[in-house]
C-alpha positions in Angstrom: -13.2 24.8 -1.3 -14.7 21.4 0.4 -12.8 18.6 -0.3 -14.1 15.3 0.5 -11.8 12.3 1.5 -13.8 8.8 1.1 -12.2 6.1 3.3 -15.0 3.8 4.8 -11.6 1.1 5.9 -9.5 2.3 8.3 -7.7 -1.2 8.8 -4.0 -2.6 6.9 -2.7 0.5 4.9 -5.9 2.4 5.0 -6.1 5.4 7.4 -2.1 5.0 8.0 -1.9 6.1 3.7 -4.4 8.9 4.5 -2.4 10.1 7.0 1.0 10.2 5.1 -0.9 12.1 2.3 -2.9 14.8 4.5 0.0 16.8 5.9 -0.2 17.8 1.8 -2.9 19.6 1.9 -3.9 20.3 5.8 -2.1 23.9 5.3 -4.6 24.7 2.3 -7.5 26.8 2.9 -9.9 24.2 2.0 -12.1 22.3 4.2 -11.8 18.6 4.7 -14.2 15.8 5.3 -13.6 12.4 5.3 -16.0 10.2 5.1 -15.9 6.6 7.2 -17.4 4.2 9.7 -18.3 4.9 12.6 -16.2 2.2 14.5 -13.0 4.0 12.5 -12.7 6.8 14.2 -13.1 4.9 17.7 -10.4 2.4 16.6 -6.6 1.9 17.9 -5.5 2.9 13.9 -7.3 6.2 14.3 -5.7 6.8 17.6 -2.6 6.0 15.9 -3.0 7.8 13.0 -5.6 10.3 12.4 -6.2 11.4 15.9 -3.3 14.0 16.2 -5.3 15.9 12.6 -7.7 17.2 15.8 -10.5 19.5 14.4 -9.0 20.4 11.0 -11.0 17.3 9.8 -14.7 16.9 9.7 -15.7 13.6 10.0 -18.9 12.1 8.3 -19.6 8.5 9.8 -21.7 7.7 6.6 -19.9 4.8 5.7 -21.5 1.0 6.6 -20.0 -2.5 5.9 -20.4 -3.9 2.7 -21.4 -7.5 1.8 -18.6 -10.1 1.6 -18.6 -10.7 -2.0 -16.3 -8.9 -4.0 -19.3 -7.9 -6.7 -21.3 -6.7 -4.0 -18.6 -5.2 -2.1 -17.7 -3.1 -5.1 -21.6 -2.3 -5.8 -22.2 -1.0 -2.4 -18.7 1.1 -2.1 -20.2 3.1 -5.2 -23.7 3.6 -4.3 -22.3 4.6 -1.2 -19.4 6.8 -2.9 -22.0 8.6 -4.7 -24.8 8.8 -1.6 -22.1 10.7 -0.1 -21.6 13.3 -2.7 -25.1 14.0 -2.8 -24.8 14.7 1.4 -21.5 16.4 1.5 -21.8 18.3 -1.7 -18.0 19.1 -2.0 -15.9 20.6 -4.6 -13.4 18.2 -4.6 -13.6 14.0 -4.0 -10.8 11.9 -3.4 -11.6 8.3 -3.1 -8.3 6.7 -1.1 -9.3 3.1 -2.5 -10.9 2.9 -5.7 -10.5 -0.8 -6.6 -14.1 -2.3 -8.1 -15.4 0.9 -7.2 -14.0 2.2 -10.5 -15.3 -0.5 -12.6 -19.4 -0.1 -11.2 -19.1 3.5 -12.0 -17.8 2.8 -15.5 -20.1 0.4 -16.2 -23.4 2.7 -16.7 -21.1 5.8 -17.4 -22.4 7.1 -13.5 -19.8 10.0 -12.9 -20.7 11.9 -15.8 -24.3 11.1 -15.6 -24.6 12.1 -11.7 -25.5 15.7 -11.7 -22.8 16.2 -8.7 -20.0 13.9 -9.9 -20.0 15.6 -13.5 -19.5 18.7 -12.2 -16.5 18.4 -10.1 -13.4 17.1 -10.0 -12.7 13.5 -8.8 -9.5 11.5 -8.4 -9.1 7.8 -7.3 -6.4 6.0 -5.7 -6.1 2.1 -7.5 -3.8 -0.4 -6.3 -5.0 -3.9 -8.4 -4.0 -4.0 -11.8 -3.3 -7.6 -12.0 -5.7 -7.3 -14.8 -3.0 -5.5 -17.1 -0.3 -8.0 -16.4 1.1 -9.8 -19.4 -0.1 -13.3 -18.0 -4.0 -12.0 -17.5 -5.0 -13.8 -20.4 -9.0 -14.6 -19.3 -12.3 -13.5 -19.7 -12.6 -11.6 -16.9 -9.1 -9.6 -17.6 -10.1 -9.1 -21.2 -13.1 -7.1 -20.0 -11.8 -5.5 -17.3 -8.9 -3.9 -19.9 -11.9 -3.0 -22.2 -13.6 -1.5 -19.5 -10.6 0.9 -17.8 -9.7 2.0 -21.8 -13.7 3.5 -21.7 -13.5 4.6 -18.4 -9.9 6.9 -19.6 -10.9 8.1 -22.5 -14.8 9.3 -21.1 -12.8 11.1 -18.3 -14.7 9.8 -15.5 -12.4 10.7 -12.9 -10.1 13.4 -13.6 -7.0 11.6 -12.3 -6.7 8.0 -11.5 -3.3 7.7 -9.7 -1.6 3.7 -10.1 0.1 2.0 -8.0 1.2 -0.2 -10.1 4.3 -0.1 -12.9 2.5 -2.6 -15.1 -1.2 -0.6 -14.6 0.7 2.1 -15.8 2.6 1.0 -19.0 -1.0 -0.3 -19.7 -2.7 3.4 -19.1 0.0 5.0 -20.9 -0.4 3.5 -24.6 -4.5 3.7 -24.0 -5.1 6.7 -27.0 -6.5 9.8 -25.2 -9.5 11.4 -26.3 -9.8 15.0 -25.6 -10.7 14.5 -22.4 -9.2 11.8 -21.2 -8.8 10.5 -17.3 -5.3 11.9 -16.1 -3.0 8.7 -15.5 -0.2 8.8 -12.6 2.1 6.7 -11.2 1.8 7.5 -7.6 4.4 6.7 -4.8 3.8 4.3 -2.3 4.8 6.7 0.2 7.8 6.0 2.6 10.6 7.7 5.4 13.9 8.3 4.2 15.9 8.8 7.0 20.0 8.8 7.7 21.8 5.6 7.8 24.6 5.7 9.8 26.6 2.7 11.3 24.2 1.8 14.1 20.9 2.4 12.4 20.2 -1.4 12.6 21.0 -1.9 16.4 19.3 1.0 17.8 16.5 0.0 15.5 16.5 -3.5 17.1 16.9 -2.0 20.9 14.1 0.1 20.3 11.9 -2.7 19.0 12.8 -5.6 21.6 15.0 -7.5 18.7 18.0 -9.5 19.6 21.2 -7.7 19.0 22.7 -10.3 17.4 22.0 -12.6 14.8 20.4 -12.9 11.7 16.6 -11.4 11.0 14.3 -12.2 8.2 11.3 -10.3 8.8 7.5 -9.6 7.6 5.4 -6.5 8.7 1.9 -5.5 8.1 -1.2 -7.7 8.5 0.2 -11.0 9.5 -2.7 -13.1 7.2 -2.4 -15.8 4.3 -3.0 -13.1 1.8 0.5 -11.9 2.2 1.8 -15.7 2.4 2.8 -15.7 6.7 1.8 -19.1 6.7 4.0 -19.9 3.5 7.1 -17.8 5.2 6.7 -19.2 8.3 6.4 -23.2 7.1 9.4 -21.6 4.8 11.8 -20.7 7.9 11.3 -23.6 9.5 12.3 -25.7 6.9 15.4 -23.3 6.8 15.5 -23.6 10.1 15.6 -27.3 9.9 18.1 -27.8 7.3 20.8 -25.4 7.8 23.2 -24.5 10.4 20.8 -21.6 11.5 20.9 -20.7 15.0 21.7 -17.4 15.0 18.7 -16.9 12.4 15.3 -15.1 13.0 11.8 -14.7 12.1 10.5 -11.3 13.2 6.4 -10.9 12.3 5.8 -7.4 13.0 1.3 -6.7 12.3 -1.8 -8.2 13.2 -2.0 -11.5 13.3 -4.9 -13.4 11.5 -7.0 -16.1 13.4 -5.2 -18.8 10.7 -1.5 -17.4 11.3 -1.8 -18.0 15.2 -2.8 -21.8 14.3 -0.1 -22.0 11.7 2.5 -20.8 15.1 0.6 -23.8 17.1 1.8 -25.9 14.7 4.3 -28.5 16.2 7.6 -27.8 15.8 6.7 -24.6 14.5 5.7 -23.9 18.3 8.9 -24.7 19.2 10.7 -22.4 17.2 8.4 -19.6 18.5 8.9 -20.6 22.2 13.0 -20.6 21.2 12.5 -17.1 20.2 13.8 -17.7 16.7 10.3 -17.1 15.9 8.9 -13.8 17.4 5.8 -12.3 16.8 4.8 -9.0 17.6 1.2 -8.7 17.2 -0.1 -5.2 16.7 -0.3 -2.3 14.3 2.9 -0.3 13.4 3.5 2.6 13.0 5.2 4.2 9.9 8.5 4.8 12.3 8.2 1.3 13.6 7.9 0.0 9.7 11.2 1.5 8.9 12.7 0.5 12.0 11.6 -3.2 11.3 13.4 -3.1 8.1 16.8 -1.3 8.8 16.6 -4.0 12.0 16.5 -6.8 9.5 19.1 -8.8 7.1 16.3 -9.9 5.0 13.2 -8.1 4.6 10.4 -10.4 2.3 6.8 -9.9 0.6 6.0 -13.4 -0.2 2.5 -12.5 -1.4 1.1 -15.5 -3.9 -1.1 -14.2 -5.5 -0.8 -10.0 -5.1 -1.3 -7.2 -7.4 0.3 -4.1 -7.3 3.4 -3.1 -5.3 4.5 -3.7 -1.6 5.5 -0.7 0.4 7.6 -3.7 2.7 9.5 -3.8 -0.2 9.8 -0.3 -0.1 10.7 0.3 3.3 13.2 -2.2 2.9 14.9 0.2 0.2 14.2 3.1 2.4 16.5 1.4 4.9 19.2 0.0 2.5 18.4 -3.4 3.1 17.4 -6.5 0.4 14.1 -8.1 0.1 13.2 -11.5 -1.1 9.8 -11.1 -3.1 7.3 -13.4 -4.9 8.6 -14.2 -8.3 5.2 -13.1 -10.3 3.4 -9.3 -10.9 4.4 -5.9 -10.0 6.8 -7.5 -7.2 8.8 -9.8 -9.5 9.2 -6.9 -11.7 9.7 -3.9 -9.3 12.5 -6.3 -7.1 14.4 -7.7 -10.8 14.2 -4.5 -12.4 15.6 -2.6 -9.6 17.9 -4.8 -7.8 16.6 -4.5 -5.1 17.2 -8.3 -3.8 15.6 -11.5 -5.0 12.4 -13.4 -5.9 11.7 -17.1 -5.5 8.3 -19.3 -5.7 7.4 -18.8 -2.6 4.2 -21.9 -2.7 7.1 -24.4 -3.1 8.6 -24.3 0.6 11.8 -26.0 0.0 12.6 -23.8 -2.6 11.3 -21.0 -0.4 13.6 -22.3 2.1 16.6 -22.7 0.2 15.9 -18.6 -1.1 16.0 -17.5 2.4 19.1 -19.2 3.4 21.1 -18.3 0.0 19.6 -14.6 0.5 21.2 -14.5 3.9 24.5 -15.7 2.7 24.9 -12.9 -0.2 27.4 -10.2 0.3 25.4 -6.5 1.1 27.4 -3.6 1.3 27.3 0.2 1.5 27.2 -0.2 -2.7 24.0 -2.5 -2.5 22.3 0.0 0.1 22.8 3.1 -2.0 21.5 1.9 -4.6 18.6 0.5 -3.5 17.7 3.6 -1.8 18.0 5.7 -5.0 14.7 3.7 -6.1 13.4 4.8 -3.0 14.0 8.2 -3.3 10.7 8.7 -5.6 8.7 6.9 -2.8 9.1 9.5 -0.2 6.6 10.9 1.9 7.1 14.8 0.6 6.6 13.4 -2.9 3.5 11.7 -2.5 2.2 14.5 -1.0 2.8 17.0 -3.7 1.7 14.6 -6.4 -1.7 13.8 -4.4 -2.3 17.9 -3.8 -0.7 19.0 -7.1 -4.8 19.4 -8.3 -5.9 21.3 -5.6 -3.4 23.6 -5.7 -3.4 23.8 -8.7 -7.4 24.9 -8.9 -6.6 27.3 -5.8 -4.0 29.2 -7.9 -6.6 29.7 -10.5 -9.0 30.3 -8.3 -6.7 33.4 -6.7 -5.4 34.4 -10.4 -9.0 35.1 -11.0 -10.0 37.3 -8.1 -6.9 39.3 -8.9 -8.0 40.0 -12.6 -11.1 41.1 -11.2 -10.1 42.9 -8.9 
C-alpha cells in the first residue's frame, strides 16, 4: 500500500502535527510520501521535526505557493491536491489541512468525478468550522453549511476528521445517506507527562525563565492572528495598574514583523528591557510547549477572531495549569465547558487587563490540575495516532484476511 501525506506548509502547527501523527503508522508496511515545497524540507521546522523520519519517507517537492487570496489559495491547494494524485498514484491520501480545499472539491463534485480520487480512499484533516457556530448567521456561512451537508452525504472523502466541538455537533445531526463521509472528532494531539512537585521549576531552568514570580505566557507563532499585540498592550496595562512586579510575560514562537513593533512601543519597551517582558523568538518544540506551560501560572489563547480549538489551551491542561481564553467559538466553549480556567474579551484591554490580574489571584490546587488534565487525557499523542491510522489498519487487516482465505 502507498499512502500519500499532502502537506505543501511546513510553518505554525504544520509539519510539527505531521510528525505527532506519523510514529502511527511508520511501523505499517505501507509506503509513505508526502508531498511539499521544496524550501520545507530545507527549513529549521523540518530539521526539527521530520528530519529524524530519515528514509522511511519519500518526499515529493510538488507543492508551489499559492496566491494570497483565500479563494485562490483554496483553488490552487485542490488543483494541486489532485495534480498530485494523478503523479503519485497512491492507495491512500491524507490531506493534513483541508480547509477551503474541501469546499473547491465539493463544489463540482471533483473526488468522485476524478478517475483516481473515486477510487481510493481519502481523509482530510479540518480545523475552521466557524461557519457552524451558532452566531454564523450570513450569506457566506449559510452556504458554506449547505455545501459540507452535500459534501457528507456524496461521501467525497471517506473520513473528514474535526477539530472542532461545534463542527462536530453540526456533522453529527447532518442525515447520512448510504454512503456518507465518516465524521470524527479528532484530538489535537498533546504530551502527558508526570507532575510532580518541581515540574514547574525545572521546566523554567531548562527554558531560561525566572524562578520566581508570576508567568502569563503565549506560545506558537507570535502574530496578530492569535491576539500578541492585544496580550501584550493587555499586560502592560496590568502591569501599570496593579501591584505587579513579580509578574511576567513569557512569548515563546516566532515573532511577526508587527509584534516586534508592538515590543518597540514606548513603555512597552520598557517592560521588555525590565525582563517582565521576555520573548523568546523561535520555534518550539512539542517538549518545549509543554514545558512553557507547566512553567507558567497563567497560560492564554487570546485569539479574536479564531475558529476551532487551541492546542495552548491544551498543553496548558496537559500540564495542570489554567488558561485565560477568548470569550467567543470553540475556545469560549471548550475553556467554560471544561473548567479549564477563564475567558474575557480580549479587544477591550482594560477588561483584558483586569482578567489577567483576577486570573492570577484565583486559588489553583492539586483539585483544579486533575481535573483539567482529565480533559486532556483524550488529547494525547498515542490517541491521535490510533484514530488517524485506525483506516489503514483497518484496510491492511482486510487486506491480510483475504490472502489467508485464499490461501
Amino acid at each position: 500500500m502507498k499512502l500519500l501525506i499532502y502537506e505543501p506548509n511546513h510553518t505554525g502547527h504544520h509539519f510539527a502535527y505531521l510528525a505527532r501523527m506519523l510514529p502511527g503508522v511508520t511501523g505499517l508496511p505501507i509506503d509513505i510520501i508526502v508531498a511539499t515545497k521544496p524550501r520545507a524540507i530545507e527549513s529549521d521546522e523540518f530539521d526539527k521535526t521530520l528530519k529524524d523520519f530519515g528514509d522511511r519517507l519519500e518526499y515529493v517537492t510538488c507543492c508551489s505557493d499559492a496566491p494570497g487570496t483565500t479563494l485562490g489559495n483554496a483553488r490552487h491547494r485542490a488543483n494541486e491536491f489532485l495534480r498530485t494524485l494523478e503523479l503519485t498514484r497512491p492507495d491512500h491520501a491524507w490531506i493534513m489541512y483541508g480547509d477551503g480545499l474541501w469546499q473547491i472539491l465539493a463544489v463540482n463534485n471533483r473526488l468522485n468525478t476524478n478517475p483516481i480520487a473515486s477510487r481510493i480512499p481519502i481523509e482530510a484533516w479540518l480545523y475552521r468550522g466557524g461557519f457552524s457556530y451558532p452566531t454564523a448567521t450570513g450569506f457566506g456561512d449559510r452556504m458554506k453549511r449547505l455545501l459540507f451537508r452535500r459534501l457528507a452525504r456524496k461521501r467525497g472523502f471517506t473520513a473528514l476528521h474535526l477539530d472542532d466541538e461545534y463542527l462536530y455537533d453540526f456533522a453529527r445531526v447532518i442525515d447520512p445517506g448510504p454512503s456518507a463521509t465518516e465524521m470524527v472528532l479528532t484530538p489535537n494531539p498533546i504530551e502527558l507527562r508526570p507532575l510532580e512537585p518541581d515540574t514547574a521549576l525545572e521546566a523554567r531552568k531548562r527554558l531560561g525563565l525566572p524562578e520566581q514570580g508570576r508567568i502569563v505566557s503565549l506560545t506558537g507563532m507570535i502574530d496578530s492572528r492569535k491576539g500578541a499585540d492585544l496580550l501584550i498592550r493587555a499586560f502592560a496595562e496590568h502591569h501599570r495598574r496593579a501591584d505587579a512586579a513579580d509578574s511576567h510575560l513569557v512569548l515563546g514562537g516566532p515573532h511577526d514583523d508587527r509584534i516586534k513593533a508592538v515590543l518597540e512601543e514606548p513603555g512597552i519597551a520598557r517592560l521588555k528591557t525590565d525582563g517582565h517582558i521576555i520573548c523568546q523568538d523561535r520555534f518550539f518544540s512539542a517538549d518545549e510547549m509543554f514545558d512553557v506551560a507547566a512553567a507558567s501560572t497563567l497560560v492564554t489563547a487570546p485569539y479574536p477572531n479564531h475558529s476551532g480549538r487551541s492546542s495552548i489551551i491544551l498543553w496548558a491542561a496537559a500540564a495542570g495549569r489554567p488558561s485565560l481564553g477568548v470569550d467567543r467559538g470553540c475556545i469560549d466553549r471548550v475553556i467554560t465547558e471544561e473548567k479549564l480556567g477563564w475567558t474575557c474579551d480580549v479587544s477591550d484591554i482594560e477588561a483584558f487587563a483586569r482578567a489577567i490580574g483576577e486570573a492570577l489571584e484565583q486559588p489553583w490546587g492539586p483539585e483544579e490540575q486533575a481535573r483539567v488534565r482529565r480533559y486532556a487525557e483524550f488529547h494525547r499523542v498515542e490517541n491521535y495516532q490510533r484514530i488517524a491510522s485506525s483506516r489503514i489498519r483497518r484496510r491492511l487487516d482486510m487486506t491480510a484476511a483475504h490472502s489467508t482465505e485464499e490461501a
